[in-house]
Structure formats: C-alpha cells, structure tokens
N, C-alpha and C positions, 0 to 999 in steps of 0.2 A: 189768887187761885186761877183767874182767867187769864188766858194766852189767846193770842191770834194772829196764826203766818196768816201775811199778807203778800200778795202780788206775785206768788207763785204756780208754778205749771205743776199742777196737780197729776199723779197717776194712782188709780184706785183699781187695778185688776178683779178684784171683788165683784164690780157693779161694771166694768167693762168703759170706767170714765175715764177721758185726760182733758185736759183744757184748764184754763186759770181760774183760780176757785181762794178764798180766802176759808180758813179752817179754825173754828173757835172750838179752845180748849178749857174746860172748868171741872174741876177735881180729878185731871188727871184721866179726863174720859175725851171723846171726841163729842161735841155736844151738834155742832154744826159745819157742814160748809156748805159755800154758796159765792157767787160772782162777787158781793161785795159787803161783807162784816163789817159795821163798825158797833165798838165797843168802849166805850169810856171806862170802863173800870176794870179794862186787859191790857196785859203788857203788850206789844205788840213785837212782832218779830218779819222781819223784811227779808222775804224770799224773792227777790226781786231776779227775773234770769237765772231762778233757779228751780229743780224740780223736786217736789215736794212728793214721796213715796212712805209707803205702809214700811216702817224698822224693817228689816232683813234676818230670817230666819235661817237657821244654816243648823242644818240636821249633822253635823258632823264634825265635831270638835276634842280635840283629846285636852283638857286641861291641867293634867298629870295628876289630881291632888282625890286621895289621897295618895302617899307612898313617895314621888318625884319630882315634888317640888321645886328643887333645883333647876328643872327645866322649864316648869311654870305652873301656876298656882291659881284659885279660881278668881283672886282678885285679878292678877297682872292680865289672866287671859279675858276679863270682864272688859277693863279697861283695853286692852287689843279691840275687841269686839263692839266697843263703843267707837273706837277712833275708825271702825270703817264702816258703821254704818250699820250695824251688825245691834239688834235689841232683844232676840233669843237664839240662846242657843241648846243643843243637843249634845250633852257630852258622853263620850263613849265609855264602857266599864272597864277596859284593860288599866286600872290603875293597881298600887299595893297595898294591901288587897285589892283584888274585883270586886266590883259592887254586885254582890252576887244576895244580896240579901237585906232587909227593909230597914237595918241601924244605918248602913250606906249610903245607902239610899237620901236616906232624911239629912244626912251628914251634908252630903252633896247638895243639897236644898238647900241647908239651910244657912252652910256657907257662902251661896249663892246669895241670899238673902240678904247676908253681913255686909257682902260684898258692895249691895247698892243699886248696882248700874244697871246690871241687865238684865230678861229672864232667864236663869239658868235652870233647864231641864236636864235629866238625864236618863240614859236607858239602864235596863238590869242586865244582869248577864244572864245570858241562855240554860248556860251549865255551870255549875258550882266549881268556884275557882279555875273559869274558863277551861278547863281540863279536857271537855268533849266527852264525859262518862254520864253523869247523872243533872237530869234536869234542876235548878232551880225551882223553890215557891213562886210562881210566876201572878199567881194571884193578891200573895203576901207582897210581893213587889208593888204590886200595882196600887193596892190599897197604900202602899207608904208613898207613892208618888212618881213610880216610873210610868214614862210613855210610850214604850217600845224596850224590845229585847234584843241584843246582839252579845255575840263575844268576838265583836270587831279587835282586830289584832291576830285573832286564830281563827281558820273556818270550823264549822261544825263536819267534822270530816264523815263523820259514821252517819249515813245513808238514813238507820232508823231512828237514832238521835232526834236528827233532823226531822224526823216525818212525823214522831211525838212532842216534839217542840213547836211546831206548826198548829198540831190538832189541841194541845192544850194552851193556846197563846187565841186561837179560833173560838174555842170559849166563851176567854174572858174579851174577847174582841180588840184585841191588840196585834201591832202588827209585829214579824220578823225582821229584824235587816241583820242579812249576810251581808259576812265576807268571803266573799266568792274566792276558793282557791283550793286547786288540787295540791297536796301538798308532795304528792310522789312525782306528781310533773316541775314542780320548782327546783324539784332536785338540788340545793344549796345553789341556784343561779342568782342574779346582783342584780342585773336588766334583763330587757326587752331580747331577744334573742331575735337578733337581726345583721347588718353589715355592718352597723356601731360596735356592738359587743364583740363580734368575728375582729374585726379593726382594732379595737383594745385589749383584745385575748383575755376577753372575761368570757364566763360562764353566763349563757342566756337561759331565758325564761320563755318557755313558749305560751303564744296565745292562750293555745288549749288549755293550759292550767287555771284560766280563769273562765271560760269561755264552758269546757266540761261542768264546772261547777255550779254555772249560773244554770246549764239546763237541767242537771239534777237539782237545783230549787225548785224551778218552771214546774216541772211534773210533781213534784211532792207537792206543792202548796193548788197547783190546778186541782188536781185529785181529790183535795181537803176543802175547795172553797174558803184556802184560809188566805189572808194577808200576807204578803213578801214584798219584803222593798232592798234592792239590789242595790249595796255600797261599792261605790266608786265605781262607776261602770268605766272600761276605757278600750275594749276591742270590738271591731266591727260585726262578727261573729255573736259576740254577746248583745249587742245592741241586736241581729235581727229574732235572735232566742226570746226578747223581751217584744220587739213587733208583732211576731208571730202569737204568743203569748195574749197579749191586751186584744190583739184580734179575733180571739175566742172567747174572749169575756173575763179571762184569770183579773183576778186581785192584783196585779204584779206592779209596782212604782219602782221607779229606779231613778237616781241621783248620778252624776259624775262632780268632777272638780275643776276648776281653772285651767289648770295643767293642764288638764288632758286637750284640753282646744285651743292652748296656747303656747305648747312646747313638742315634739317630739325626742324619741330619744337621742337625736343627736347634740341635745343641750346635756348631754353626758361627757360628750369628748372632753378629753384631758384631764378624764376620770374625777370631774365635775361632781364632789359628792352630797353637793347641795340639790342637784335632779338627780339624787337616790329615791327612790320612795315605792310604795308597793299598794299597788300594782305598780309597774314599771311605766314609764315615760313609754309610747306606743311608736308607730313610724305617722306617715302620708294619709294612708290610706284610714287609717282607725280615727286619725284627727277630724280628717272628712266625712268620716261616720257619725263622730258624736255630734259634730253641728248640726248635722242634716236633721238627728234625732232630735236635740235641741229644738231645731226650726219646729218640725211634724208633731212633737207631742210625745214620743216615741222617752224619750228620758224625760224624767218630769221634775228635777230640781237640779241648784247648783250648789254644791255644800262645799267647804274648804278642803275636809281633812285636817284642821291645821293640827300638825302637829310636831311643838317647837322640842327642839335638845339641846343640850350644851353644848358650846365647841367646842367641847373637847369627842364628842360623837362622832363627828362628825370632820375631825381633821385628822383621820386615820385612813387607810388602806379603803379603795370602793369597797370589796366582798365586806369587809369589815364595820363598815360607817352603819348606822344609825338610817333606818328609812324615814321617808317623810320632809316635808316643808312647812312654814309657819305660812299663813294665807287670810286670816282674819283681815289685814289692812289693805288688803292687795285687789280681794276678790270682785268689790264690784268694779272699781279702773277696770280690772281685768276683763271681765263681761263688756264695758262699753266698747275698751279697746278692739278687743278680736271679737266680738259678734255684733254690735249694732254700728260702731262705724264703717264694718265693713257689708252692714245691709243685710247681715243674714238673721238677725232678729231683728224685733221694734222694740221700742222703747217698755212698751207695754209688757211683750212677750217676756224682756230679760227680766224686771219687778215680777212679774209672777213667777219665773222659777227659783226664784230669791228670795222672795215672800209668801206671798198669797199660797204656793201650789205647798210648799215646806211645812207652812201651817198646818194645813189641809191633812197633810199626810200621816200627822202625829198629834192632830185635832187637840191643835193647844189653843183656838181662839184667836189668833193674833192673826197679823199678815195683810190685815185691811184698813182703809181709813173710813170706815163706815161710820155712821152715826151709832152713837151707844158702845163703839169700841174702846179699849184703852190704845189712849195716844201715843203707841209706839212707832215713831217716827223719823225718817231720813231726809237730808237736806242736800243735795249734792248740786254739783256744777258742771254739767256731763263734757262740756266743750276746755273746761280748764286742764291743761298739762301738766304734767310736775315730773319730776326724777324721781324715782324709790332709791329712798337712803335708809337699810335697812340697822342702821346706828339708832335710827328713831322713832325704832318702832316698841310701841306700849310694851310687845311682849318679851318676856325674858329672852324668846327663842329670836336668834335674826338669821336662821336657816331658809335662807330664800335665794332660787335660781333669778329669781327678779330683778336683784339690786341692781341701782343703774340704770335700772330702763326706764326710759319715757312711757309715759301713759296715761290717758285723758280720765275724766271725771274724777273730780275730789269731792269728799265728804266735808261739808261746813257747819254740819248742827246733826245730832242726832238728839232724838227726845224718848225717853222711856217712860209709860203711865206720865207723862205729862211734865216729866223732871228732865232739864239740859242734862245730859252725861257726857257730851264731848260738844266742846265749838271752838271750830278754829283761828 
C-alpha cells in the first residue's frame, strides 16, 4: 500500500513550495513529504530530473457519453486524461440527453467510477434540455453530485433566464459557467472575423459576440453577489470586462484554453478544419491579452475544451465542420511550450492554473500535494521534446491543429488516489 517518489522536484502551489522533496504514499492518501523518505515496506518510485505536481484538474471537457459515443466515451476520454497528466475532470452537459437532471447526473459518476482512472466530475445543465426556457432543479442536481451549472455548447441567451439562474445557483452556493455568446452577432459566421476570414471568403464572427456576453454576466452576477465563471475566455475586450470586474470585488473566475495562447486564427488558412472551434481562434492582439492575464491573475485557469469528433465532422466544408479540438494530451506541453519556456509564467504559476486554482473554483478537494490529500498526482519532464502524433492518442477524437509539432514536457507517470493510471 506504501509508495514513495523519490529524487524529485516537487511543486505544491497550495502551500507555495518547490524544491526536491520525497513524497510518501499509504492507502492512497499523501501521508508525508520531506527532503528524504526512506521506507522499507514502499514501493519506491524514481522521479529523478523530474517534476513531481498535484494531477491536473481541467474544468472543461465534453466526453460525449451519454448519446455520442462514437466520438468518445467516459472510459477512452479517462484514459486521454490520464495520458496527460490530467486526474479530474469537469465534463460539460451538452450530451444526448443533457444532463439536466440527478439520474444523469449519477449516470455520469458513476460511469466515471467504472471507469477507474480518473475523477470524473460533471456540471448540470442550467435549463432543461439546454433549451434556454426553464430553469433546472439546481438543488436536486446538486444533492446527486453536480458541481457547477452550465449549458456550455448554447449560451443562456435571455437576459432574465440568466439573472434567475444566478440568484438560485447563489443559494445553494454553486457556481455558473457561461458560454459566453451573442448569438444574433454570430450570425452563422465559422471564425474569427478578421483578414483570415476576408482572405478565405468566409463568414466572420465578431469580437463583440463574445465580449457583449461576457459583460452581460459581469452585471447580472455583480448585482447578485453570485458566483460566475467565464468558459473559454479568448478576446482582449473580454479579458478587460473580467479585470475590471474582480477589481471591484465581483465573484467572477474565468478560464481560457491552450489554443487560445498558442495559435491564432491564421492556423485556419487552407480552411484548416481542425482550428475550427468556438469561440473562434483570435488574431495578435487577443493572444497577447490572454498571457498577460495569465501572467496577473486576471484569467484564473487553463482547461482544454477537449472536445473530440469523428472524422467524418470534420472532413467536410469549414462553415460545415464540427467545432472544437481534442486537448487532454496536448495541454500541459502546451503550457510549458508557449508560457514558461518562453518566461511568461513560472513553473509554479502554470501548476496552479492547472491544478490547484481548477480545484479551488469547483472546490472538489484536489489540486494539492498536501499532507492528508488524496495522491492525485503528475510526473513530467518539462525539458523533454517529442512530436504529437495524434494516431496515438488515448482518445477516440484525433482532431488536433497540433499534430506534428514539437513540444517540450512529457507526462511519465500519472497517479490517481495513489493507483499508477498511465506510465510511460
């Protein structure tokens, strides 16, 4: 029953520690760490040159199941989520049905559970069969096991919808996550409406349809002193709505994804419909907004989105294709690559918007390597390269603008409540 990494570089964002630290594991809890564990009757595990971090929580994952299975299911997306490092996740209600009520709910657990590998959590839906008319039991929800409400995939378009879904989510002390999106400003647009789109003679998506939205949250949830947490942030605009906001004390958290600080929309040319996804891929300017936020605190998590589909979604007409990308195995490379190699985070800061701050925000317990926590835990090698060959990737989906590219840190161990779920 006892484990103990040894000889690794510890990050515990929690308690604000890094430095080399041995970590002793006994039933699946974190019992101790300290400069130097030894234990005769622990397996021992050599993290030797490598950095030892709290599992990666990622508030944002569609596993398709129930209803679409075909594009992935809660095991294959488990097993994704383990191979990057990834030990809970948050998956969104847009399945067939919504999980818009406490048999789904438990469904969703408890296949989770079957599953093995990971935590899987899940949100309720806001409104009954995501529809945008009538609230949700948001209480009935919660008693069966959600941890947050969204009807991610559609925004909550109606103004007062939204402002009683707030006040009765404030309650029961639960948070909101939008999807921020005017839907009269998308006007059936496919991207980013910029000199890419003009260039390709598609139909663009302005800013403002996401950027309007996010501050129609702002005031409704300020107003209420209720909880709002802002999914996928990706324009600069929206990023100062949310500045502005925390600067007067609102509730407000907000997430972005990989993409958004490591692609712009011209990873679309050649009508590229693997950088389809929605919100849209941003320009220059908006990339350089999210880091900064990143850097300041201003966005407070990095969550995948992943969300895989068949190729057959996805190998049609852009206006057409299927939005979204798979990101589970991708996400933390991603982070070392474009934010701490390049100095604009620490090492520290990228684990806490990965872990620690993810936890925090849907207060599932996890996220730290504290003593008394469960050992949900990552092993990686932030200096190592590799190719993404998205042929081998766990999830069914291998919709990724990534394949191909070089990118430092690999995942070598992941541990869940104390159990190996990937080693490579």
């Amino acid at each position: 029953m006892k484990q103990i990494i040894k000889n690794g570089f510890v990050i515990n964002p929690a308690q604000g520690f890094s430095g080399k630290a041995d970590i002793l594991i006994n039933y699946g809890v974190i019992e101790r760490v300290a400069e130097n564990i030894n234990d005769y009757d622990a397996k021992v595990i050599d993290a030797e040159n490598m950095i030892v971090a709290p599992g990666l929580v990622d508030l944002h994952v569609h596993f398709r199941e129930p209803g679409y299975e075909h594009k992935e299911n809660i095991l294959t997306g488990s097993r994704s989520a383990a191979k990057g490092g990834v030990t809970t996740v948050l998956c969104m209600p847009n399945t067939n049905p919504p999980i818009d009520n406490a048999a789904l709910v438990e469904y969703v657990i408890n296949r989770g559970k079957k599953a093995g590998l990971i935590n899987v959590l899940t949100t309720g839906c806001v409104t009954k069969g995501q529809k945008g008319e009538e609230l949700t039991e948001m209480a009935e929800l919660k008693e069966s096991g959600a941890v947050a409400f969204s009807d991610d995939g559609r925004p909550v378009s109606s103004s007062g919808i939204m402002r009683r879904a707030l006040q009765y989510a404030n309650m029961i002390d639960m948070p909101i996550m939008d999807h921020c999106e005017d839907l009269s400003l998308v006007d059936n647009g496919s991207m980013n409406d910029g000199f890419t789109s003009t260039y390709l003679g598609l139909r663009g998506i302005p800013k403002s349809a996401e950027s309007a939205a996010v501050s129609r949250d702002i005031l409704l949830a300020e107003e209420l002193g209720a909880k709002l947490h802002i999914c996928h942030i990706s324009t600069k605009n929206s990023i100062e709505a949310v500045r502005a906001a925390k600067a007067r004390g609102a509730r407000i958290t907000a997430e972005t994804a990989p993409h958004y600080f490591a692609l712009t929309d011209k990873a679309c040319d050649g009508f590229n419909t693997n950088a389809k996804m929605n919100p849209p891929l941003r320009d220059d300017e908006d990339v350089e907004a999210i880091i900064s936020a990143l850097a300041d605190g201003t966005i407070d998590a990095i969550a995948t989105d992943h969300a895989p589909h068949h190729s057959d979604d996805k190998r049609i007409e852009f206006e057409k294709a299927a939005n979204g990308i798979v990101g589970l195995e991708t996400s933390l490379s991603l982070g070392i690559t474009y934010l701490v190699k390049t100095g604009r985070l620490s090492m520290m800061q990228l684990i806490e918007k990965m872990s620690t701050k993810p936890a925090e925000i849907i207060n599932c317990g996890r996220g730290t390597l504290n003593v008394g926590a469960p050992a949900d835990i990552v092993i990686f090698d932030e200096n190592e390269k590799y190719t993404v060959d998205a042929s081998t990737f766990a999830s069914k989906g291998k919709n990724t603008p990534f394949n191909n590219m070089e990118l430092y840190g690999r995942v070598h161990r992941t541990i869940t409540g104390g159990k190996t779920v990937f080693s490579l």
